[in-house]
Every structure is written in C-alpha cells, then in structure tokens.
N, C-alpha and C positions, 0 to 999 in steps of 0.2 A: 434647529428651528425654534423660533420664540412664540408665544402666546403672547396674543395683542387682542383690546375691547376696542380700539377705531381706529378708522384707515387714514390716515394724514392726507390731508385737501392739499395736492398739488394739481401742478399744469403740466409735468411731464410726463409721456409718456412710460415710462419706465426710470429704474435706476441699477445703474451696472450692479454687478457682483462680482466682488474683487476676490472671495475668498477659496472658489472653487479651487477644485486640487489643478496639478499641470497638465492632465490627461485633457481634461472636462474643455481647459483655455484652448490648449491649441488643435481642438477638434473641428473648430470652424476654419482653420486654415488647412487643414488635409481637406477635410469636404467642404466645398469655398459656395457650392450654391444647393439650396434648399433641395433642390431633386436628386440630386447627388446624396443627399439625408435622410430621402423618405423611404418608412417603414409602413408597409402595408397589411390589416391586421382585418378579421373579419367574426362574427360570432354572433350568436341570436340570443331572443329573448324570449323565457313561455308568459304570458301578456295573461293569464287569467286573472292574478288579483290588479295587475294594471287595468287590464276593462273593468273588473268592478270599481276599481276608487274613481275611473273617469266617469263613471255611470253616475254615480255619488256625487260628485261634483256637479253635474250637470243639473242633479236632480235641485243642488242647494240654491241653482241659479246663474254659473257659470258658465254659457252657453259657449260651445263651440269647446270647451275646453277637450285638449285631447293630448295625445303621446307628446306631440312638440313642446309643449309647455312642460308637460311633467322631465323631460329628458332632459330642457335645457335647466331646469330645478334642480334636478341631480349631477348635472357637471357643475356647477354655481356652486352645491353644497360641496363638491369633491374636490373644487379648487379650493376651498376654505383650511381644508384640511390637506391636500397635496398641493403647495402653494408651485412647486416646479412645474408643473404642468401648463400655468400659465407664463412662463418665460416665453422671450422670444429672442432669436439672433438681427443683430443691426452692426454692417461692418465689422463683422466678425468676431463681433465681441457680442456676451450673454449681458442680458438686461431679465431683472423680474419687472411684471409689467403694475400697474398701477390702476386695478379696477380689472373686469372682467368686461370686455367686447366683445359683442356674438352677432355676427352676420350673415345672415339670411337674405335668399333671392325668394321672391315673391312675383306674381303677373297680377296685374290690375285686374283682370280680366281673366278666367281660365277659358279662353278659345285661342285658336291657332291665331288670332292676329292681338292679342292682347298684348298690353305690354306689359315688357320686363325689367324689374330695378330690385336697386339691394337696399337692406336695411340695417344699421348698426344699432344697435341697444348698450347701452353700457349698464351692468349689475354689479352689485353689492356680493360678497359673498355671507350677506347674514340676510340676503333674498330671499322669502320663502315662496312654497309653490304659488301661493294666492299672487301673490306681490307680483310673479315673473307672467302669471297669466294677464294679470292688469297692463303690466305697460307691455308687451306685445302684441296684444292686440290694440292696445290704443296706439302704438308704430304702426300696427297694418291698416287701421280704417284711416287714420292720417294720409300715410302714404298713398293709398288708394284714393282718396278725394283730392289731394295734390297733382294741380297737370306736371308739377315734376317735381320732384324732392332736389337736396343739392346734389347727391351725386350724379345726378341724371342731366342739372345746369352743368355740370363743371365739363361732365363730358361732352355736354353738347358745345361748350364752347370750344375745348381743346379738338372737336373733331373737325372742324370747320379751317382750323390752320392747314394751309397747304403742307404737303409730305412733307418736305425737308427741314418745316419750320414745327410740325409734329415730334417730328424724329430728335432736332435738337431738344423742344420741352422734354422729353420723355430722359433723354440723358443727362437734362441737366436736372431730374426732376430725381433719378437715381440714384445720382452724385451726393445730391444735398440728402438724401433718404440716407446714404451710403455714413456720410460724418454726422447726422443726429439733425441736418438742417433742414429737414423741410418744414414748411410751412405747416403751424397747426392748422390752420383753416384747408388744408388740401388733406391733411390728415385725417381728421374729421368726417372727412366726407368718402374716405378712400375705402374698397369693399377688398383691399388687400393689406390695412394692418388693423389686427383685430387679438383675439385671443382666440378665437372660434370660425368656421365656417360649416355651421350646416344646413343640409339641405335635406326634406322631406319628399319623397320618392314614391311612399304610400298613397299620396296624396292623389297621384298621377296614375295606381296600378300597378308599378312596374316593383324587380326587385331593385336593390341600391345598387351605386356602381360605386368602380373603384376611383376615386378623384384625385387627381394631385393637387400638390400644392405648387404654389406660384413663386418662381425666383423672384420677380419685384413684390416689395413689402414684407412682411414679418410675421404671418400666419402662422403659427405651427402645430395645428391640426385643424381636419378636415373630414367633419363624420357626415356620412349620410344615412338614412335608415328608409327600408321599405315597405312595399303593403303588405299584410297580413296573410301567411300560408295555413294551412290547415294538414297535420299528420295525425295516420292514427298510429297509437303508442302502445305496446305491451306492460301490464302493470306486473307485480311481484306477485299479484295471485292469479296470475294468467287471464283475467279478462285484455282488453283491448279498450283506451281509450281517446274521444278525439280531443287533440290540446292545438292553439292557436301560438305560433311563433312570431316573433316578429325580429327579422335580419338586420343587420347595421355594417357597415366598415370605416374603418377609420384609417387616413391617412396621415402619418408622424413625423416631426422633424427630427429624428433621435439624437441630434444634438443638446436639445433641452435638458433631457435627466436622460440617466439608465435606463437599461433596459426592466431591472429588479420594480424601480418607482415607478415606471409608470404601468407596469402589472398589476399594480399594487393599486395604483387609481382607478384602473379599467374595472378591477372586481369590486372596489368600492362602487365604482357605478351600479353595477350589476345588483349588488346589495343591495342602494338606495332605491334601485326601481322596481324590485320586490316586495318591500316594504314603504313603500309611497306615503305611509303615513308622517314617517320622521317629517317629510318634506315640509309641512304645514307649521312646523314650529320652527324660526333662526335656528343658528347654531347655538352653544350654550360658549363657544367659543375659536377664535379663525386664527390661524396657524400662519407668519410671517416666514419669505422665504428667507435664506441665507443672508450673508453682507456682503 
C-alpha cells in the first residue's frame, strides 16, 4: 500500500483491483452472494474516557454530540489507514471504493408512527471528529425538515408500479448493478451501496442486534452498537468497581480482506475510541489501497 496527500476527484464509484493474489479473485465465485460471506463478530467498549471527552465536547458547544459521531470518526480514521476495509464486491469482482459512505436510518419523529428514511454521508478519510459531527447532524436536521429526501421520492415512485412492472425494475435494476451500470443518480440515493451501515440501538434502549447484510448492492459491513450496561468489576487490589460498557456487532463481507486485516482494523477501532483525542486532529497521512 502507498502513501498519498489527496484523493483524485472522480465520478466512479470505485476502481477494480487487479493485483490481488488467485485466492482473494476467485472467492467471489465460490461464495457468489453476500450472505453466503457474512462474518458475524461482536465485542464491547468500557466508555469512561468516551463519556468524558463527549462531556467535553458538549461543554465547548457541540450540542447533541455523542458515541454516533465519535465511532463514525474512528472508522473514517481506520479506513485512512486500513484502506481494505472499505472495498466492496460488484459482479464478482473486488473494487476499492472511492470516498467513505456511511448510511444511517433515522425516524423523523421518535414515536410509533414517525417516519423512517436513511441517510448517506460521504467522508473524507482526513475527516476529523469535529468535521463528521458538523455534517451529520446538518444530514439529520435536513432530512427531518424534508417531506422527503430522494430516497424516500425514488421509493415512493418505484412502489406505485404495479408487481410485475416492480419485479421487472428491480431485475433490471440488478442486472445493470450486476456489469457496473447502473445509474448514478439511483446510486446516489440507494441505502444499499455504501461503505457502511450503521445503526444506533442505544438510542432506543435496547442491546444491538445481529444484522445482515444485503444480497442487492455492495455494503460490506454492517455495525450496530447499543445502550449502555452497567457491571461491577473486581480490581487487582480486591476492591469492586462500577465501570459502564458499551456492546457493538458487526456484520462482514469476508470477501473484502482477511481475516488477519481486518482484526487488525477492529482493534485500531478499539484504540481510536479510547483515545478519542487523536480524533480532533486529520491524519498526518491516508494509506491508498492496492492496484
């Protein structure tokens, strides 16, 4: 992998990679759909110096700031530096993707009849924390004063086709996904090709669940994290103390990298959101995947 100071302004989505070994190529043709590939993976976080730096933050004036924002700053910084993790498979062939996409569902409204729509962000990987809390919540108050963002038009047109004129869009709409054709403007709007999917769970109470990922479109992972538990803990000098966790799971395409690489990202995560400070300053430099 090379070292690079800026990310070349293109329109595609991604760009193949021709140079993987034969193992890596013909993995997408033994496991030919994404569910057939996913790796289910699960592990927590102890959150004390994360509630202080969100306390901090809050204090400087960043209101609402919290765990969502710092986690998706630490996968941003981890793709900078493990740039495999954001590939994706299209027609059976590996692509590194071009820019970081992170999509979130959100309800306009948190009551039982609120609605529900997703949001796609695209990041920088020299995004720092401050940077990814500004333009997501400028996505969420958007979205929410929006009677519909476009994924919300696109669906409501395609839903109004009668079934069989549904069923063909949806085939032909795979097809072209399938050879690299579909339409950018359907892509754009799609809450299933992305680099990311996650979803906050805390928010709701509950713990996270396990998610999969979706055969149509190119996701290839899928984290969720939940609300906050409380254990108490035995320390080395035999008191007892209470320390605050906080659970995640992740769902994997393991076609993208190894299994070695992308252990390797997950503890980077874990690092970066211990030390929550790095996050505030870019990287000093962002890591280009293969050819």
């Amino acid at each position: 992998m090379n070292e690079r100071k800026a990310l070349p302004e293109t329109s595609r989505e991604g760009r193949r990679l021709r140079s993987l070994d034969a193992y890596n190529a013909i993995t997408p043709f033994i496991m030919r759909e994404r569910r057939d590939a996913t790796n289910f993976f699960s592990d927590s976080l102890e959150v004390t110096e994360i509630d202080r730096f969100i306390r901090q933050k809050r204090t400087e004036g960043m209101k609402g700031f919290g765990f969502l924002h710092l986690f998706i700053a630490a996968y941003i910084r981890t793709v900078s530096r493990n740039p495999a993790i954001n590939r994706y498979i299209s027609g059976r062939r590996i692509y590194a993707r071009n820019g970081i996409d992170i999509i979130m569902t959100i309800k306009k409204e948190m009551t039982v009849a609120g609605q529900e729509t997703s949001i796609k962000i695209r990041f920088s990987p020299y995004d720092t924390v401050d940077e990814v809390y500004r333009r997501v919540n400028e996505a969420i108050v958007t979205t929410r004063e929006e009677e519909a963002n476009g994924t919300d038009k696109t669906a409501g047109v395609v839903s109004r086709l009668p079934r069989f004129l549904l069923s063909f869009f949806m085939f032909a709409v795979r097809t072209l996904d399938y050879y690299g054709l579909m339409p950018r403007a359907l892509k754009s709007v799609s809450p299933f090709h992305g680099s990311l999917v996650l979803t906050d769970l805390g928010s709701l109470g509950i713990p996270p669940v396990f998610h999969h990922l979706y055969d149509f479109g190119n996701v290839p992972i899928f984290i969720a994290f939940g609300a906050k538990r409380r254990v108490y803990e035995s320390e080395k000098d035999g008191s007892v103390r209470l320390k605050k966790y906080m659970d995640y799971t992740v769902a994997s395409d393991e076609r993208i990298c190894d299994g070695y690489y992308f252990a390797r990202a997950l503890k980077y995560i874990r690092s970066l959101m211990q030390h929550p400070e790095t996050l505030e300053k870019p990287p000093e430099f962002v890591l280009s995947d293969v050819d």
